[in-house]
PDB file as gemmi writes it, atoms N, CA and C in Angstrom:
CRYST1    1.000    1.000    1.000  90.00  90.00  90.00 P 1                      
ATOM      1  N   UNK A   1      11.957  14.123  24.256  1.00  0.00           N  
ATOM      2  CA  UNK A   1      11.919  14.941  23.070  1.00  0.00           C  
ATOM      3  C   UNK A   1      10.796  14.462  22.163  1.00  0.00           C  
ATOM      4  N   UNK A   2       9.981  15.583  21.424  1.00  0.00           N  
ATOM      5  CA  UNK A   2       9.256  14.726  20.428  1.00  0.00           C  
ATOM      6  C   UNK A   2       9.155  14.670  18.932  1.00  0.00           C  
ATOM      7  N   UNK A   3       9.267  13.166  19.051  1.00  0.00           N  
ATOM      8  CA  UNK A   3      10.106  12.524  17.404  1.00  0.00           C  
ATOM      9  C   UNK A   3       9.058  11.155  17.885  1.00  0.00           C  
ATOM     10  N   UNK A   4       8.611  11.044  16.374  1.00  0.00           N  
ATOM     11  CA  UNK A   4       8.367   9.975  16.113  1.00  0.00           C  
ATOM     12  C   UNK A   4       8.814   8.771  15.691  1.00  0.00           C  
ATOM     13  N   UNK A   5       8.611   7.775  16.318  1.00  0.00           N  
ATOM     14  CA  UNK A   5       9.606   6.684  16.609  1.00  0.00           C  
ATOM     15  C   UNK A   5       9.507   5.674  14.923  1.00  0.00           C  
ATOM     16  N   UNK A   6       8.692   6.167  14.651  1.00  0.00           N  
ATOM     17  CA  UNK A   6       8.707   5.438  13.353  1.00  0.00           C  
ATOM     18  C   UNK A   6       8.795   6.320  11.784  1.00  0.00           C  
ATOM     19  N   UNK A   7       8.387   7.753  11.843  1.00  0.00           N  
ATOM     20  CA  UNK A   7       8.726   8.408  10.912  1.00  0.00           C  
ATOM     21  C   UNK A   7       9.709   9.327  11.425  1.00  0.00           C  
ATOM     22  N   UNK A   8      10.094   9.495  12.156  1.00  0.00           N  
ATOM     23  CA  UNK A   8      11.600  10.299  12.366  1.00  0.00           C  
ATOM     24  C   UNK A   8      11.108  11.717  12.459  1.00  0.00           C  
ATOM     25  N   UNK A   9       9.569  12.052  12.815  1.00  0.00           N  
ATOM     26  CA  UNK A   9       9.359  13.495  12.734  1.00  0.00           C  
ATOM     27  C   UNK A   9      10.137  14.154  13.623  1.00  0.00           C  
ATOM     28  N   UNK A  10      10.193  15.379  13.422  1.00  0.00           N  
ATOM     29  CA  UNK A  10      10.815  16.120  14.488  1.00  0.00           C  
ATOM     30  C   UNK A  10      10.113  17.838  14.428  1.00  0.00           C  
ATOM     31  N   UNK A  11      10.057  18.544  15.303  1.00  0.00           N  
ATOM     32  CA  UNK A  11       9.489  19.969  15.241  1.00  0.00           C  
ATOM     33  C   UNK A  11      10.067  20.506  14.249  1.00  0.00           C  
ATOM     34  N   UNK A  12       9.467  21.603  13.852  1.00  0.00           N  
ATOM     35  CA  UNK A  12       9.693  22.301  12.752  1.00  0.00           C  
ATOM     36  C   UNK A  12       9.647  23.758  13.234  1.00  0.00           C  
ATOM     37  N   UNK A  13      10.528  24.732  12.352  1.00  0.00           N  
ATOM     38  CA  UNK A  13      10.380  25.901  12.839  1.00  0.00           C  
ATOM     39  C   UNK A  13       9.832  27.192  11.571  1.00  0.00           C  
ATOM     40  N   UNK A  14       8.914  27.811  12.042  1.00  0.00           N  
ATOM     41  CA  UNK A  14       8.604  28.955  10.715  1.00  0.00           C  
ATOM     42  C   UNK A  14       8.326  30.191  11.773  1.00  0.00           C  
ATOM     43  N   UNK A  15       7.087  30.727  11.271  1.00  0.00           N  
ATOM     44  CA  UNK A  15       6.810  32.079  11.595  1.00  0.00           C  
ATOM     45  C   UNK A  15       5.462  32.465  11.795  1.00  0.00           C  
ATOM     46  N   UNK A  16       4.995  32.796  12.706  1.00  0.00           N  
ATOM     47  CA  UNK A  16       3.930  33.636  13.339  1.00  0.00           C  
ATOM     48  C   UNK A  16       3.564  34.638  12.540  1.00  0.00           C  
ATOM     49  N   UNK A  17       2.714  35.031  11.677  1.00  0.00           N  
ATOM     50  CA  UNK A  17       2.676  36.471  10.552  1.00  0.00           C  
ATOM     51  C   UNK A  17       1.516  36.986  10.674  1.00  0.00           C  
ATOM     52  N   UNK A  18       1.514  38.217  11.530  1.00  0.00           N  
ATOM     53  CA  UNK A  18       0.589  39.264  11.951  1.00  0.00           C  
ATOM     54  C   UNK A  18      -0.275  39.888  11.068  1.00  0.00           C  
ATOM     55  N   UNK A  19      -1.852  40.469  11.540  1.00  0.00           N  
ATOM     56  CA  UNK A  19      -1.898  41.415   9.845  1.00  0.00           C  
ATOM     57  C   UNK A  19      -1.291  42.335   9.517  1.00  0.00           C  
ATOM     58  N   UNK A  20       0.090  42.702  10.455  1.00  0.00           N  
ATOM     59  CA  UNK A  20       0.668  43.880   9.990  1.00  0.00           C  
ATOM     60  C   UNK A  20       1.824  43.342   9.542  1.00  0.00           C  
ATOM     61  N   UNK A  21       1.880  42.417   8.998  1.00  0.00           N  
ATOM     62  CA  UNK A  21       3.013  41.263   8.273  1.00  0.00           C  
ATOM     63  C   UNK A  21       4.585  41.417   9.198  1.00  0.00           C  
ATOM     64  N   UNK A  22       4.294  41.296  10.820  1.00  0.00           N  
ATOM     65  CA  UNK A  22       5.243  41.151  11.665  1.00  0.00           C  
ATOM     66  C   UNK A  22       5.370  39.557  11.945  1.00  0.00           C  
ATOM     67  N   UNK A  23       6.725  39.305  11.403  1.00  0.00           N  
ATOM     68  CA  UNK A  23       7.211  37.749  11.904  1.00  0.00           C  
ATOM     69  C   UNK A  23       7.875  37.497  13.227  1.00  0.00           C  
ATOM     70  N   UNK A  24       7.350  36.760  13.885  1.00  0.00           N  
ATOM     71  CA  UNK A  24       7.891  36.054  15.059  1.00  0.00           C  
ATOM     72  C   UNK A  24       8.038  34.434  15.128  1.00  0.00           C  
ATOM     73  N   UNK A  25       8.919  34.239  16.182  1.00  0.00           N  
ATOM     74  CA  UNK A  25       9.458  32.886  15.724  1.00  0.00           C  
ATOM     75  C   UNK A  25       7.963  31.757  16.367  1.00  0.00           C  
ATOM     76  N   UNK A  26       7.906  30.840  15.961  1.00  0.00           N  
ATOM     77  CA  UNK A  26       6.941  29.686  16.613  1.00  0.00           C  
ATOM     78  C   UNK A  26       7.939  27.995  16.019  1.00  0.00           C  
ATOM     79  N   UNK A  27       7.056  26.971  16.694  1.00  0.00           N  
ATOM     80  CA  UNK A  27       7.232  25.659  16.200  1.00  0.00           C  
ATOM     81  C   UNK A  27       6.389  25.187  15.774  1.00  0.00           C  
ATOM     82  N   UNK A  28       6.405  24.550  15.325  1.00  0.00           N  
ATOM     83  CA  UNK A  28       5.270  23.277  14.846  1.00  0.00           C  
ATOM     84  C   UNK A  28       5.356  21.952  14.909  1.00  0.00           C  
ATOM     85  N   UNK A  29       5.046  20.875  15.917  1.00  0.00           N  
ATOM     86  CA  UNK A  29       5.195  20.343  16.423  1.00  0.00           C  
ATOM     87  C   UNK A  29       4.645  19.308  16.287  1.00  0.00           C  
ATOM     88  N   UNK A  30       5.482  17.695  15.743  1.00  0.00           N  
ATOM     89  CA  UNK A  30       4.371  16.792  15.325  1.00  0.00           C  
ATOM     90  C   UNK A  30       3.407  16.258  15.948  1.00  0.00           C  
ATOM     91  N   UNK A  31       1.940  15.723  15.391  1.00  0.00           N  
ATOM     92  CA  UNK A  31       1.062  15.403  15.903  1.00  0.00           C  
ATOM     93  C   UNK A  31       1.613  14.058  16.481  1.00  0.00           C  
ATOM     94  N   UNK A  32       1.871  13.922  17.781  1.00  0.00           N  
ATOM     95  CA  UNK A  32       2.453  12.377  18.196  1.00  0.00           C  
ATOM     96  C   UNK A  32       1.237  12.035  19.522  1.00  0.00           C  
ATOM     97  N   UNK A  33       1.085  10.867  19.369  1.00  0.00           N  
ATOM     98  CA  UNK A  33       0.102  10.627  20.251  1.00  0.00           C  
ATOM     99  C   UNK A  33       0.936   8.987  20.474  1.00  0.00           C  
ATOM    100  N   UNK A  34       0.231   8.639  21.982  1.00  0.00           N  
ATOM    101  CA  UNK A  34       1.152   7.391  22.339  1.00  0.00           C  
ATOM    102  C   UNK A  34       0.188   6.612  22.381  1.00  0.00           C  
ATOM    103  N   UNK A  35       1.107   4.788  22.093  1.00  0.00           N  
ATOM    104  CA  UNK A  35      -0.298   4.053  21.529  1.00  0.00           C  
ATOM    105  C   UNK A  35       0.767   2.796  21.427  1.00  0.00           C  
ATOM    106  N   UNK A  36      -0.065   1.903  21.896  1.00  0.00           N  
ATOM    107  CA  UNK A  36       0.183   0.433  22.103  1.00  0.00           C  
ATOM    108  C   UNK A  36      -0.289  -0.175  21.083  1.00  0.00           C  
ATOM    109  N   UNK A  37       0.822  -1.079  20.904  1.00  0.00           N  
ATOM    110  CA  UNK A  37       0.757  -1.840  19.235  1.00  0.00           C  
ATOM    111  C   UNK A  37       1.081  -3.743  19.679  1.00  0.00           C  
ATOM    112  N   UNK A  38       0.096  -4.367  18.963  1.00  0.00           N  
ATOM    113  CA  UNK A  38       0.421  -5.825  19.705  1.00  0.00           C  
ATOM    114  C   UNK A  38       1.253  -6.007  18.515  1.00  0.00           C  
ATOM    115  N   UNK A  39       2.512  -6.672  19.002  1.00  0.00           N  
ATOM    116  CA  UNK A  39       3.639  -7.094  17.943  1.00  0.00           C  
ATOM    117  C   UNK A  39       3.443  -8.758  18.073  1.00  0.00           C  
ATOM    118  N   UNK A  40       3.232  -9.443  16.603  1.00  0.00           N  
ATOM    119  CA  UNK A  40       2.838 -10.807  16.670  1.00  0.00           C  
ATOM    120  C   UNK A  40       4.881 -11.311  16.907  1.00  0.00           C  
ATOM    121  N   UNK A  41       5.692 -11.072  16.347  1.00  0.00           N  
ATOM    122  CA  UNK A  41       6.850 -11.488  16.870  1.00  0.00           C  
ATOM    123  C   UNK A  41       7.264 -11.363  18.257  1.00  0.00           C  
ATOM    124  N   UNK A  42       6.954 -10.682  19.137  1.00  0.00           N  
ATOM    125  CA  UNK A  42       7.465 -10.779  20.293  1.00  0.00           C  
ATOM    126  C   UNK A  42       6.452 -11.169  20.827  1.00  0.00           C  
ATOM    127  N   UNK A  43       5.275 -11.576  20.999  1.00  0.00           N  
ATOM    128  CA  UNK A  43       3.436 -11.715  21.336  1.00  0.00           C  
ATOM    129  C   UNK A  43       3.615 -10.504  22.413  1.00  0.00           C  
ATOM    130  N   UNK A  44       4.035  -9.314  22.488  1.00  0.00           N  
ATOM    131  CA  UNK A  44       3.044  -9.152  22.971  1.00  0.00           C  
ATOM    132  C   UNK A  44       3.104  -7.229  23.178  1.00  0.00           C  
ATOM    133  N   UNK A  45       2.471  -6.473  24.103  1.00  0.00           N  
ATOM    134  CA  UNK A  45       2.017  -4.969  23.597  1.00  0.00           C  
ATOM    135  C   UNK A  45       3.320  -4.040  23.650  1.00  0.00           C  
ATOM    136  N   UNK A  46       3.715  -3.102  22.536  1.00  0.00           N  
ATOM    137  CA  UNK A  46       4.074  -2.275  22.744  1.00  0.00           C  
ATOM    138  C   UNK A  46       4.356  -0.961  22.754  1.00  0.00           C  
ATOM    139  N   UNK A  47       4.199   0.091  23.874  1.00  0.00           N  
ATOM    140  CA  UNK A  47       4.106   1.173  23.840  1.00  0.00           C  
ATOM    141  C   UNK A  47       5.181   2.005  22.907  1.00  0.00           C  
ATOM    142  N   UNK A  48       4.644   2.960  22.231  1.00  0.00           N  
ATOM    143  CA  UNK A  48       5.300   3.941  21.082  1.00  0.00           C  
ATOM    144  C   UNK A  48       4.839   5.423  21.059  1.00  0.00           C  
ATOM    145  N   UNK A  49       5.688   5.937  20.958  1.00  0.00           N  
ATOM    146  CA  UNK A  49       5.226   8.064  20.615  1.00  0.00           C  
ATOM    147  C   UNK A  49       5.131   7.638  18.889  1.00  0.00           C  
ATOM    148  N   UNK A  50       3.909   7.601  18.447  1.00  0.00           N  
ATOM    149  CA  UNK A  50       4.046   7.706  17.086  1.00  0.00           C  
ATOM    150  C   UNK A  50       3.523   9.238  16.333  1.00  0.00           C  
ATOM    151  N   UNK A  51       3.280   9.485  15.327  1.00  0.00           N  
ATOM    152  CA  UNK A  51       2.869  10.727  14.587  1.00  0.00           C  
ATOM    153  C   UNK A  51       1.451  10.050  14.342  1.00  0.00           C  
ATOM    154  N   UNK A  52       0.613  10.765  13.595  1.00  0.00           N  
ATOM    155  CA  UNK A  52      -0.626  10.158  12.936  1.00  0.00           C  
ATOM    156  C   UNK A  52      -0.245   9.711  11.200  1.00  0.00           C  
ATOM    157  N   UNK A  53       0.525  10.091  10.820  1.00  0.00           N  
ATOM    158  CA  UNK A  53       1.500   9.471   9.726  1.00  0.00           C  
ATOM    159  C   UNK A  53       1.923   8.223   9.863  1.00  0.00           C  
ATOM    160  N   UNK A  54       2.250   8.340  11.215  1.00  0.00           N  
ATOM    161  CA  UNK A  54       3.463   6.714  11.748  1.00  0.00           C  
ATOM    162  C   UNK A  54       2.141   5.833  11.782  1.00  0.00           C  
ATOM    163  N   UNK A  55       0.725   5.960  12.443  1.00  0.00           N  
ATOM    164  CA  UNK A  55      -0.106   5.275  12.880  1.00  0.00           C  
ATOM    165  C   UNK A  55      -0.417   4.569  11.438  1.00  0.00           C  
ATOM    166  N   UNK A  56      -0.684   5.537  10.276  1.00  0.00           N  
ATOM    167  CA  UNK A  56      -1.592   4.937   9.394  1.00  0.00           C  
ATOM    168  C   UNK A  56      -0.851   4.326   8.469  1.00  0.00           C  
ATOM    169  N   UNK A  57       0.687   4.651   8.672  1.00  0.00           N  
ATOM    170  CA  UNK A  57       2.009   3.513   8.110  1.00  0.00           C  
ATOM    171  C   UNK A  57       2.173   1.977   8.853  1.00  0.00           C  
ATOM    172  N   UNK A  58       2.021   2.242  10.059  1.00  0.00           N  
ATOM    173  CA  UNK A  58       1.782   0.589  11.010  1.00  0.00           C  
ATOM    174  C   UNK A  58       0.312   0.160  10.129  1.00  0.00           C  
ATOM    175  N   UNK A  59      -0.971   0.793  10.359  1.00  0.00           N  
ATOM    176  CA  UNK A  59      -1.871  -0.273   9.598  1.00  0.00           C  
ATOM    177  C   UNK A  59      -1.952  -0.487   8.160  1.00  0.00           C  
ATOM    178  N   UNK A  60      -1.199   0.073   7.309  1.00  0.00           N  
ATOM    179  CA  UNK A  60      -0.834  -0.022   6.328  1.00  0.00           C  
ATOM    180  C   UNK A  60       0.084  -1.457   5.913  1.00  0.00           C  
ATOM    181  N   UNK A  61       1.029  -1.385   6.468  1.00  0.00           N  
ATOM    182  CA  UNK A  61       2.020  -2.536   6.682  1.00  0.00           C  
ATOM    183  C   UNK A  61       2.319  -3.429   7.741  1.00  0.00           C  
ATOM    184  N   UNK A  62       1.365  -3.367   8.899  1.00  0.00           N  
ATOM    185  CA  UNK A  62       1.546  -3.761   9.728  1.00  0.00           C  
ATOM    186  C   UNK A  62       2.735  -3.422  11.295  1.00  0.00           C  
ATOM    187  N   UNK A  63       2.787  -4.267  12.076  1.00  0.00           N  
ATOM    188  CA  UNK A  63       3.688  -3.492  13.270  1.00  0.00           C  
ATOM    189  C   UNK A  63       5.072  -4.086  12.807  1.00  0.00           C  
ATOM    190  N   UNK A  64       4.787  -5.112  12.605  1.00  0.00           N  
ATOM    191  CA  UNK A  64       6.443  -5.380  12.472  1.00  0.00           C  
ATOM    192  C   UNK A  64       6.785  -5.956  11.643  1.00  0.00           C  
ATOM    193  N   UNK A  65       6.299  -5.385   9.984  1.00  0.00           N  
ATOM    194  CA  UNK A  65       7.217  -4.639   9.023  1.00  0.00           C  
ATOM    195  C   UNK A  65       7.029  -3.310   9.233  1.00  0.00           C  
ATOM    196  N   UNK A  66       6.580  -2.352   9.834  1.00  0.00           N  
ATOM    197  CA  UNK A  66       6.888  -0.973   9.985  1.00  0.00           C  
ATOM    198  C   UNK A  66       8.013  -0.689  10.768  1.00  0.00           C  
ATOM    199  N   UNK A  67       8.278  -1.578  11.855  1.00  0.00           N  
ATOM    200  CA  UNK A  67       9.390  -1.422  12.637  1.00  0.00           C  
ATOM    201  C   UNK A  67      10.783  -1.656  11.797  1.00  0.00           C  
ATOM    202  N   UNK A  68      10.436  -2.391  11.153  1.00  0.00           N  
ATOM    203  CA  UNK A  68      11.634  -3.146  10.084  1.00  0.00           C  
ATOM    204  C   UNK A  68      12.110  -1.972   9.049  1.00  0.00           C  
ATOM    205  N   UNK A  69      11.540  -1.423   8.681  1.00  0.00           N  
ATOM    206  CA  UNK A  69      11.858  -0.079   7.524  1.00  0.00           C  
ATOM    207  C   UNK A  69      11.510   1.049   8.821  1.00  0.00           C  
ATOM    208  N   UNK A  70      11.657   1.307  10.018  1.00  0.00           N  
ATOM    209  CA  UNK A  70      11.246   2.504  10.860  1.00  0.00           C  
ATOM    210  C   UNK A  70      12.685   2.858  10.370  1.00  0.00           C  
ATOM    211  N   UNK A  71      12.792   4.342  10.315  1.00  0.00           N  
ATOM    212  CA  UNK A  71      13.916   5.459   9.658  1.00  0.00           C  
ATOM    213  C   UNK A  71      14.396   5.656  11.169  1.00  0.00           C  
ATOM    214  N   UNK A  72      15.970   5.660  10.744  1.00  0.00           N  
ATOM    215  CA  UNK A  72      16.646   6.158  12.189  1.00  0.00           C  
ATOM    216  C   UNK A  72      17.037   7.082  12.769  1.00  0.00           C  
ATOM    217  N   UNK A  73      16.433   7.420  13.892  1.00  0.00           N  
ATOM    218  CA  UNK A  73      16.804   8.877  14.763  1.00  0.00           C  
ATOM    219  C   UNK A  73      17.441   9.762  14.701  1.00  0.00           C  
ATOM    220  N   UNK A  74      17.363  11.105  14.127  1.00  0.00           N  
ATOM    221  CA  UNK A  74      18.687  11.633  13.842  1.00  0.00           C  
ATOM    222  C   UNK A  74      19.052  11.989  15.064  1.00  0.00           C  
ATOM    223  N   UNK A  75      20.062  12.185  14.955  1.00  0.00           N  
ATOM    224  CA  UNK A  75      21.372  12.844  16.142  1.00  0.00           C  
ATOM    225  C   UNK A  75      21.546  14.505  16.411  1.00  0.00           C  
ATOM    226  N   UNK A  76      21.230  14.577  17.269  1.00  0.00           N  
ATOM    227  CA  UNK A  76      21.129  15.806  17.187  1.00  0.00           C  
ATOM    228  C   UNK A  76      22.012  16.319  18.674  1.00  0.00           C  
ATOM    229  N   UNK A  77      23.247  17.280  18.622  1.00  0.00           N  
ATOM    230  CA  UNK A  77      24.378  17.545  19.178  1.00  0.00           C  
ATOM    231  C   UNK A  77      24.191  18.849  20.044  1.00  0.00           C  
TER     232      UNK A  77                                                      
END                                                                             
């Protein structure tokens, strides 16, 4: 499924709007790209589905305090 493992994105749903102002359904779908992160606590690489949000929150704060505040998965039934 795609969710970002560190901001909790998840698809989104709106509308397709024609010039004849006909709505149809679409998604929108987060930008997640996968990407290896060296974690100095465990030494060593690990692979993640992040967003480009999630990316520039890891170099912001690093890998692991981002993991430490990463928001948890919702549940979905």
């Amino acid at each position: 499924m795609k969710v970002c493992e560190i901001t909790g994105k998840t698809a989104m749903v709106g509308h397709n709007v024609s010039h004849s102002n006909r709505k149809t359904k679409r998604r929108f779908s987060p930008n997640l790209k996968t990407k290896r992160f060296w974690s100095e606590s465990e030494g060593r690489w690990i692979t993640m589905k992040v967003s480009a949000a999630g990316i520039k929150t890891i170099n912001k704060k690093g890998f692991d305090n981002a993991l430490k505040e990463a928001v948890a998965p919702k549940k979905i039934y």
